[in-house]
N, C-alpha and C positions, 0 to 999 in steps of 0.2 A: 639199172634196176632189174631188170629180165637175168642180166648173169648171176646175177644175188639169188634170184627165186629158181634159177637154173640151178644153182650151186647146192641151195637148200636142202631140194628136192634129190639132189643124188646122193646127200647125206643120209633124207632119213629111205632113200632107196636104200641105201647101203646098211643102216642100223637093220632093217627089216630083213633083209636075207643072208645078214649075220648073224647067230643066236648070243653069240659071245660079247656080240658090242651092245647086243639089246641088252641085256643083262648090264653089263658096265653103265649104261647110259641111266638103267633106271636107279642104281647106287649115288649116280652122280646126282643124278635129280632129288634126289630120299637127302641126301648130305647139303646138298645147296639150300634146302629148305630150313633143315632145323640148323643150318648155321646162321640163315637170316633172321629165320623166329630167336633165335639167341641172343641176337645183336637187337634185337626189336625190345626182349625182356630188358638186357639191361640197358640202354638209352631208357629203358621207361621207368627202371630204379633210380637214376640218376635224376633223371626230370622231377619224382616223384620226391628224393631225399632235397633239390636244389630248389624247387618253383613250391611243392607243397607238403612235405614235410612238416611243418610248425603245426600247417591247418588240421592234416591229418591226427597228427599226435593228440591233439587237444581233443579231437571228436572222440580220439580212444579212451583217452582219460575219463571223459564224460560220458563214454557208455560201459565203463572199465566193471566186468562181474570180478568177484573172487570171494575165496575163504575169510572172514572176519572171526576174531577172538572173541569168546563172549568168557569176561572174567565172572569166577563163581563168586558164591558170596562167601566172605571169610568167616571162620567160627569164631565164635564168642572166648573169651576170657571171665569165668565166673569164681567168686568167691567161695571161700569155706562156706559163709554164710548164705550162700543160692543168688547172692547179688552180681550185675555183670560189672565189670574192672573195665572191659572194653570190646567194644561192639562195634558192626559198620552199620550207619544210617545213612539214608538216600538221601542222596541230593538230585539236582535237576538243572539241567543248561535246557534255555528258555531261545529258540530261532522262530522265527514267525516270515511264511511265504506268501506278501502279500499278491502273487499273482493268480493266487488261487481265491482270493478273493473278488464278488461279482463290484463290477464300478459302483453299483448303487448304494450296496453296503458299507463299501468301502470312504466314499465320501461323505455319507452320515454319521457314520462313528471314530474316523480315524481320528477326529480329534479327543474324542469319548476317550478312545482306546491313552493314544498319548498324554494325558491328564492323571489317569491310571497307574500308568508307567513311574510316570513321574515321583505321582505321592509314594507309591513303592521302596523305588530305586534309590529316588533323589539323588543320581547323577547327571542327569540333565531336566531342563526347564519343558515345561509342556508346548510350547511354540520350537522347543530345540528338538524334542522327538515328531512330534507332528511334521515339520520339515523334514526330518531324516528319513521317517518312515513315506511320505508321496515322494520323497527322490529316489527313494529303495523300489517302487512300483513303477517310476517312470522311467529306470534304467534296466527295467524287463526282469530285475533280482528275485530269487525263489531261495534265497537261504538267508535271510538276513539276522543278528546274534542279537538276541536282545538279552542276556542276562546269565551269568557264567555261575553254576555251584548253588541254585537259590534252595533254601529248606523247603521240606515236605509242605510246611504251615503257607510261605508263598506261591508255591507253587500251588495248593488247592486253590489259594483267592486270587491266582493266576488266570485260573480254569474259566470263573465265571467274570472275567475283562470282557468288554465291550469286543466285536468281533472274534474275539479268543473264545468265546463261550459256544462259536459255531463248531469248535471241531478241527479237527488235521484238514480236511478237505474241500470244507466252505468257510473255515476262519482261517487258516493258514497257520494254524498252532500245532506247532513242531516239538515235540518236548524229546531229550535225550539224555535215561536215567544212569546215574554212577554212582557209587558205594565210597564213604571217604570213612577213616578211623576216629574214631571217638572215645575219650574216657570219661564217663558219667560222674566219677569221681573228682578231677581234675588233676593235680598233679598227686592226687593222694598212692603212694605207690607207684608210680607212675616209671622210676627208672626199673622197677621189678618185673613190672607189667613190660616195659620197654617199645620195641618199634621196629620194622622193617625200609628200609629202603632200598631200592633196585634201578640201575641204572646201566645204559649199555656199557660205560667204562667199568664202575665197580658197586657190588650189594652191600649194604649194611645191615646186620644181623641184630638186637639187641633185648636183650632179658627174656619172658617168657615168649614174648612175641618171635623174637628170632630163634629160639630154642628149640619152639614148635611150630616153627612155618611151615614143613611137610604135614602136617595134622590141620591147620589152620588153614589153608589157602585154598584147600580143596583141587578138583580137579575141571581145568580150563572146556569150556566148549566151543563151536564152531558152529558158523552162519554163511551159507553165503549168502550173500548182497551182489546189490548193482547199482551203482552211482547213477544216483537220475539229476542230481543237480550240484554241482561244485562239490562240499563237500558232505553232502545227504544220500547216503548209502540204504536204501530199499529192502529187507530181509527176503527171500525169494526160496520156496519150495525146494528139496532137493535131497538123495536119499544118502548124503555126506553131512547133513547137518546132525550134531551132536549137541545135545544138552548139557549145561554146564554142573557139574557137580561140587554141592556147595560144601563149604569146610564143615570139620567136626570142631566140637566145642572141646576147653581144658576145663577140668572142673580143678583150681588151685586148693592149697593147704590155708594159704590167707585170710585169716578174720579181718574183715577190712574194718570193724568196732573197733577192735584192741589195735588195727594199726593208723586209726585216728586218732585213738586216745597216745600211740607212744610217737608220733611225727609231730603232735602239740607239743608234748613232753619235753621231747627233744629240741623244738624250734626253739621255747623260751629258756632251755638250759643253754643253746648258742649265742644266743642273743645275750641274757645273763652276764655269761662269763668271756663274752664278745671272744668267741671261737673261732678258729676257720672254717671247719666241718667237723662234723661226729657220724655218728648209725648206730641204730638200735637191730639189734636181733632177735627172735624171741623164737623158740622149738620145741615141739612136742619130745620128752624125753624117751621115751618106750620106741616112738617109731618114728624120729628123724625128722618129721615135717615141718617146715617152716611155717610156722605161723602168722609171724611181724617181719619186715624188714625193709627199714628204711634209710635213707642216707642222706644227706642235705649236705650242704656247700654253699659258702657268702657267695654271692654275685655282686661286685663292686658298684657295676654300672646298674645293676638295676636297686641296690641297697636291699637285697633280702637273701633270703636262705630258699634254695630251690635243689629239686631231686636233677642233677645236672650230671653226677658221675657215684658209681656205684662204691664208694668207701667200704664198703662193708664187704664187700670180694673183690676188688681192684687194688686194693691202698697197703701194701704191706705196712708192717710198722713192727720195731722192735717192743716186743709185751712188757718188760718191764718186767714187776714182782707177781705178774700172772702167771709167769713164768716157773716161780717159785714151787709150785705145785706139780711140774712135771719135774724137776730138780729134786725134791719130796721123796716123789716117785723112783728115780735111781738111788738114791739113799737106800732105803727100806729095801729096793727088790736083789742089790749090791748084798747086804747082810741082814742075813734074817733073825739076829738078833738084837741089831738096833732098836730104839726104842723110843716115841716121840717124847717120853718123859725125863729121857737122859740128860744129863747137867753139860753144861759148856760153860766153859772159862774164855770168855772175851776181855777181860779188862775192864776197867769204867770210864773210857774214854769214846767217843761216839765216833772213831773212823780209825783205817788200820791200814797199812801200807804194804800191797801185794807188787813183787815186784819193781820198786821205786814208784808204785803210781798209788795214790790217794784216793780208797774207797770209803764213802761215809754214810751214816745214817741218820736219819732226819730225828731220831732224840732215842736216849737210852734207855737198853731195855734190859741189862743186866744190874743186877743187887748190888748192894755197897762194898761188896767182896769181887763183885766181877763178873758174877754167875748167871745163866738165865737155861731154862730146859726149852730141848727143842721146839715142843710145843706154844711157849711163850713166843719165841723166837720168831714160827710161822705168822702166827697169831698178829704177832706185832709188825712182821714184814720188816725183819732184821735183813739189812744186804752183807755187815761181817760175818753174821751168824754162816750164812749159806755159801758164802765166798770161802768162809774158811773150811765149813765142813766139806765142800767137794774137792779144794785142791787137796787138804791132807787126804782125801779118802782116796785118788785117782789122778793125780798129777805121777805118779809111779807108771797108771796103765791109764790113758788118757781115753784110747779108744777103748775101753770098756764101761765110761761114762757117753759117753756118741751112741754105743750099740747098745745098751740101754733104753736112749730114748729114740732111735730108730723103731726099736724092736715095740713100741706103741703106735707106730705108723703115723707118729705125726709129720713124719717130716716128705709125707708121699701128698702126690697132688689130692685132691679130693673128688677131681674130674665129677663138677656138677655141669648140669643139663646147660644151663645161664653160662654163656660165652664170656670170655674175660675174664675169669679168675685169674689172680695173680697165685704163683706156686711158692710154695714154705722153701727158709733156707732156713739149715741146721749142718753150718760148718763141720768139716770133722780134720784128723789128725794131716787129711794129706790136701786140706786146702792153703792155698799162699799165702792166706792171709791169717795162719792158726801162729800163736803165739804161746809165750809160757799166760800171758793175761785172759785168755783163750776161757780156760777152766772158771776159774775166778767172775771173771767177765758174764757167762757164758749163764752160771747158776744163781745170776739176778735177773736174765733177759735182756742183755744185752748182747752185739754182737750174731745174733740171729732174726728173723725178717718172718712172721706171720700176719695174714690177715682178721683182723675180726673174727672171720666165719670160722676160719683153722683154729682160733683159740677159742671158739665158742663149743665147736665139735668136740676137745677134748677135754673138758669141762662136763660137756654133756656124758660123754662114755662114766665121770665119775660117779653122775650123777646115777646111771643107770646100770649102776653094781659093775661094771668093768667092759659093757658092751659099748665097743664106738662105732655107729651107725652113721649112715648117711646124709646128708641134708636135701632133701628132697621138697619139690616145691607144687607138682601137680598131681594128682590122687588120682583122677580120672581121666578117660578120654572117653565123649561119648557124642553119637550122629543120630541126629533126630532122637535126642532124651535117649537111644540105647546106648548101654554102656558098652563099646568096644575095645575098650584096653583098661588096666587098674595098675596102679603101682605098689606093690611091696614094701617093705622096708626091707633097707640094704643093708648088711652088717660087714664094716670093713674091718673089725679087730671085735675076735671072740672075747679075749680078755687084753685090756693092755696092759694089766699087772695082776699077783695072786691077790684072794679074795683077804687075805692081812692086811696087802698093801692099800688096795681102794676101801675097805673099812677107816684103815687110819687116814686116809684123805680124806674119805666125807670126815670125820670125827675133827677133823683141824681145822676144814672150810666151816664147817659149824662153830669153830670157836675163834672163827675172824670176827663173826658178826654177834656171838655174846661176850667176847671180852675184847677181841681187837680191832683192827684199824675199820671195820665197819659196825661198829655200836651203835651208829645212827640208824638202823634199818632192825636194830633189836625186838623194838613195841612195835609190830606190826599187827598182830594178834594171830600171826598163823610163823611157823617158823621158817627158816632162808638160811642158807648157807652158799658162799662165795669170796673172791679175792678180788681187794683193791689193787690196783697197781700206776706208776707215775713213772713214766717214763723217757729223759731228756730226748729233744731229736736233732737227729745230727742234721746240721746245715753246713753244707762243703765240707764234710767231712770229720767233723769237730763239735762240742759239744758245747751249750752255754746252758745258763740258770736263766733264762728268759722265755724259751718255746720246750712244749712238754706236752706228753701226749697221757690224758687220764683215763684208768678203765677203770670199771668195775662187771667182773663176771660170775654167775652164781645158777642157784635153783631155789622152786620152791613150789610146795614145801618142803624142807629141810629132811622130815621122815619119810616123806612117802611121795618124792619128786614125779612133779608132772611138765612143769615146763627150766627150761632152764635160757637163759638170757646174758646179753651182755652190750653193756654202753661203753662206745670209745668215741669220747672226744677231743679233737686235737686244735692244737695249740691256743690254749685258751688265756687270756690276755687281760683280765680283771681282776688279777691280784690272787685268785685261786689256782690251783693246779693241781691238787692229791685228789685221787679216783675216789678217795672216801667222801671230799665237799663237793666235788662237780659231779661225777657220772649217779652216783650212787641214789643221790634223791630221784634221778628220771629212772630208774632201779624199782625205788620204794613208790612213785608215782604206777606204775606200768602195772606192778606185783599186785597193789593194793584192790586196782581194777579187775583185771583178770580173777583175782581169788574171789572178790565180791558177785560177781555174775558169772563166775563160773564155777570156783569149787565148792563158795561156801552155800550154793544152793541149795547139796547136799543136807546140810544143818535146814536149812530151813524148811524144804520140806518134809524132814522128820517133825516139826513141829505141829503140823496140820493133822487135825482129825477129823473124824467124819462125820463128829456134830456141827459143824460149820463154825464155829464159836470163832475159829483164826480168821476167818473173813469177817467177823465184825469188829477187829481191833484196828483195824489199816484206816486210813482215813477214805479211802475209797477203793475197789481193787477191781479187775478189769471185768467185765460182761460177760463176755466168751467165755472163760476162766471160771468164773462161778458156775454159770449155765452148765458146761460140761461138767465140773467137779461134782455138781449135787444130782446130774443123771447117773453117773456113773455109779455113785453112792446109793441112789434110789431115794433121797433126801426131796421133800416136796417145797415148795415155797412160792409166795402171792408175788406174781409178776405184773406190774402195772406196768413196765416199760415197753413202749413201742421200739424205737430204734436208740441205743447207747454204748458209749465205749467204756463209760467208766462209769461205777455203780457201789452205794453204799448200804451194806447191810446192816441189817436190825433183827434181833430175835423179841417178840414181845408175847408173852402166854403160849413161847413151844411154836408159835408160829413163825415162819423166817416171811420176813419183809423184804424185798430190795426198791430200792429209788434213785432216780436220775442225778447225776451230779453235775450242776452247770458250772461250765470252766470258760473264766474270761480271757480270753485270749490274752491281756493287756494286764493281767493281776498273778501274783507268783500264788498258784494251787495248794492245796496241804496235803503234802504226801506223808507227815508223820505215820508208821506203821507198816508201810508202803513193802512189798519185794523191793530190793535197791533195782532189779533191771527195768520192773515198771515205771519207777521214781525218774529212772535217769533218762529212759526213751521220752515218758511224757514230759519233763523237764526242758530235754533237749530238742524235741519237738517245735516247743513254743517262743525256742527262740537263745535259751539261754544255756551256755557252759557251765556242767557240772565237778565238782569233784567230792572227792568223800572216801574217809576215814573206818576202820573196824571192817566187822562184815555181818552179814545178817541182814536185818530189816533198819528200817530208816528210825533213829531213835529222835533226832533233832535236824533242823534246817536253818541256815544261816541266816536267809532272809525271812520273815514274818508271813502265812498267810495272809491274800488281799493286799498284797504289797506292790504297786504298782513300778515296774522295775525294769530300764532300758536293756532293748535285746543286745544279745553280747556279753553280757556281764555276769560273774561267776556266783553260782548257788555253791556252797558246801552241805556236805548231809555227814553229818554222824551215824554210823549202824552199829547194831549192838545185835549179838543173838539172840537177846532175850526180850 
């Protein structure tokens, strides 16, 4: 032991009156240290990752801060009419931590509380929540779920529950609010309006909703939190939190009136004629806006017609003798001498053989010598007539029948806002599948693939002297009621033909509907002009006399178009088929609506003077409506009424009278006289479907005043201007 501390000793002699080893010695010692602190860290990572790891992890979890999303609120989807189409309304997930509740309380009312629950919920028994809820307390639990999504309405009588009514912090009532999508409407419109879905593998986009989800979704904010108990995230002070900025609203083209009155129309014209699907369209002509548009499709399994896929921009379909009118069209703009009154010699045999293949027509339209003029020919929805006049006219120069009706731009996408459109085909000379039948084929609507909406657009440009516009569906954009954006009207084709050739269009669509294939839609009392059309569909590739697809497309009124429309229903299976018996009454249903509350308003407010005299011929007419007319007039009158909606005038010695009119909810009222829009609001109000005839004021009603009459069931009104 002494040579040890001998030996020691003459070492650190030796480091001391060394300088060089004293220096080496103190490296060695600096190095020996942080190499054993090194080895100390990780043994203590390992210990740490091997013995407590699990423990650790979970304590982080449970104290874990971070950024949280706080989703804004999305904007509204509102009507032509100022009504919402679709809106987000709160809901509410319902957690209750009973540890925050004191013993005392909690033993008095937990079963109060669970009894509650129960009557509520009615997913479990009040002994089966009462248990669940003292096991949730006596396993130490601070998040327990009691209720997933419940409305605004439950969730108030939520509020005042037996220990819920203490509060977040002495009842242990945890509420956690979320926005889900609703249409107020129900399916009305519903694929127009459409829907968004977002998922981490893939998004679905659809109708307005997908269109304008950068407008609608607003912009996301951020919170942070701190998980104080499983999964209950605490919002916490912090100069990163960002407020979420809620969506802007679309203000739509959509009269959601006229598109209940045309998705009836349409249901009972499928059902009817036990259809697959059909769609209505209906557009402002001057500026492109969609007004109506609906689409429907049988659902097997559920036995009804539902808005399930968008027919009406998705569905190509060969038009048929809709077709005819763009056909028309390269005739006339071909030679400007042609003439819609020129004679043709067909034969008097009712079909004619192009090429070895048999084209025929559904019954003859030429005189007993053979003869018929163009304009009969249109009129009548002759397929020789038109087969024959474009092969002799352009079978010589093929593509100058193609660049004809290119050069109206129908045959170009129409690239609307609403995703999915399917795109127009309009074969030409260097497609594989152009033939000598090609022409022939070609100038009945066959052989070429348009949508509804594509055949409604070029209809519409006739309608509006040669301009083919856009279809456009939202007018507005605006955040917090300011308007931030408006839409225009588009114009895709200044003219699609000279002002010769769309005069003699409208002039021939006007004489489908006073002499030809749509004479049914004649006595309207305002005038229309449009084309039927009937058109086989191919199944694998081949054609039979069994499925067949009907339109009818048009405007009206006829002189002075405002809106222009068109019905395609396919394959319809009850014995009817021509666009003149199926589409065209939901046509004459749709028109007769819209002109009565909307154009022919015009007429009837010219009738009103400012002696009051027209308010005392109605059988009753609204409160409001008087009150304002006779201040505006300066007109004085004896008001006994306290509060009423509807009110029946009287003049007796130069004085105006008005008096209450008591309306039995349970008895059909007497609207003789009546505005048709007042008639059919308080009609439809109380329960019952209207329809009705003419336009003007209410001359006659189907059912009898005092007529007590089960809701649901259909009033008729006669109107007359006079």
């Amino acid at each position: 032991m002494n040579k040890i501390k001998e030996l020691l000793q003459r070492l650190v002699d030796l480091l001391r009156t060394d300088p060089k080893t004293d220096i080496l010695w103190r490296v060695y010692l600096v190095y020996s240290i942080i190499v054993v602190v090194g080895l100390l860290i990780v043994g203590k990572i390992i210990y740490i990752q091997v013995k407590e790891g699990d423990e650790l992890l979970k304590m982080a979890e449970e104290r874990e801060i971070r950024f949280r999303k706080e989703m804004a609120h999305r904007g509204n989807v509102v009507s032509k009419n100022g009504t919402l189409l679709a809106t987000s309304v709160p809901v509410y997930s319902i957690y209750f931590d009973p540890m925050a509740v004191k013993e005392e309380l909690f033993k008095k009312d937990v079963d109060k509380l669970a009894d509650s629950l129960s009557r509520m919920l009615k997913d479990k028994s009040r002994s089966q929540y009462a248990s669940y809820l003292k096991k949730m307390r006596s396993q130490g639990r601070r998040y327990v779920k009691i209720a997933n999504k419940v409305t605004m309405d439950k969730y108030k009588r939520m509020c005042n529950f037996p220990i819920f009514r203490e509060g977040k912090y002495r009842g242990g009532f945890i509420v956690e609010r979320t926005y889900v999508r609703t249409l107020p409407y129900g399916e009305l419109a519903a694929r127009t309006i459409g829907y968004t879905l977002e998922n981490e593998s893939d998004s679905i986009y659809v109708g307005l909703e997908g269109a304008y989800d950068d407008y609608l979704k607003g912009t996301e904010g951020v919170q942070l939190v701190r998980r104080i108990n499983n999964n209950f995230w605490m919002p916490i002070p912090d100069p990163g939190n960002a407020d979420p900025v809620n969506g802007d609203d679309i203000y739509t083209s959509i009269d959601i009136e006229i598109q209940d009155v045309a998705e009836n129309a349409l249901e009972r014209c499928l059902a009817e004629n036990k259809a697959m699907q059909g769609c209505v369209i209906m557009m402002d002509v001057k500026s492109g806006f969609v007004e109506v548009m609906a689409s429907l499709r049988y659902n097997e399994k559920k036995s009804k017609y539902e808005e399930s896929y968008n027919f009406a921009l998705r569905h190509n379909v060969e038009p048929g003798s809709t077709f005819k009118a763009v056909t028309m069209l390269t005739l006339l703009e071909n030679d400007p001498n042609l003439s819609i009154d020129d004679k043709l010699h067909l034969g008097t045999k009712d079909f004619k053989m192009f090429y070895g293949r048999k084209l025929q027509d559904s019954h003859l339209v030429t005189d007993e010598n053979g003869y018929t003029t163009i304009r009969n020919a249109f009129e009548q929805s002759s397929n020789i007539a038109f087969a024959t006049l474009v092969d002799e006219t352009f079978k010589s120069d093929p593509d100058r029948f193609i660049d004809l009706i290119y050069s109206t731009k129908i045959n170009e996408p129409l690239n609307l806002d609403i995703q999915g459109a399917a795109n127009p085909y309009i074969k030409n000379t260097k497609d594989k599948f152009w033939s000598k039948l090609s022409l022939p084929w070609m100038s009945i609507g066959y052989e070429v693939l348009l949508t509804p909406m594509q055949i409604l657009t070029y209809y519409n440009a006739i309608a509006n002297d040669g301009v083919m516009v856009k279809p456009q569906f939202v007018k507005e954009i605006r955040h917090n009621n300011e308007v931030v954006k408006t839409f225009d009207t588009i114009v895709i084709n200044e003219s699609i033909a000279s002002p010769r050739t769309i005069a003699n269009l409208q002039e021939l669509l006007k004489g489908v509907v006073e002499n030809g294939t749509a004479k049914n839609l004649k006595k309207l009392g305002f005038s229309v002009a449009g084309k039927t059309g009937t058109a086989q569909i191919s199944q694998g590739g081949a054609y039979n006399k069994k499925n067949y697809t009907a339109t009818f497309v048009g405007y009206f009124p006829a002189d002075e178009p405002k809106y222009s429309c068109i019905i395609v229903i396919s394959d319809p299976s009850a014995g009817r088929y021509y666009g003149s018996s199926v589409s065209a009454p939901v046509f004459k249903e749709l028109s007769e609506k819209v002109y009565a509350t909307r154009l022919g308003l015009i007429n009837e407010e010219e009738e009103y003077q400012a002696d009051c005299k027209s308010f005392t011929k109605p059988s009753m007419v609204s409160y409001d409506d008087f009150v304002n007319y006779c201040t505006q007039e300066d007109i004085s009158f004896v008001d006994d009424v306290d509060t009423a909606e509807w009110v029946k005038v009287n003049i007796t010695d130069d004085v105006t009278y008005i008096n209450k009119v008591d309306i039995d909810e349970n008895k059909v009222p007497d609207v003789k006289g009546m505005n048709v829009t007042d008639a059919v609001c308080l009609l439809e109000s109380m329960g019952w479907k209207v329809t009705f005839g003419g336009y003007g004021k209410v001359k006659t009603q189907s059912v009898k005043p005092n007529t007590e009459l089960k809701k649901g069931s259909v009033i008729n009104l006669t109107l007359s201007a006079k």
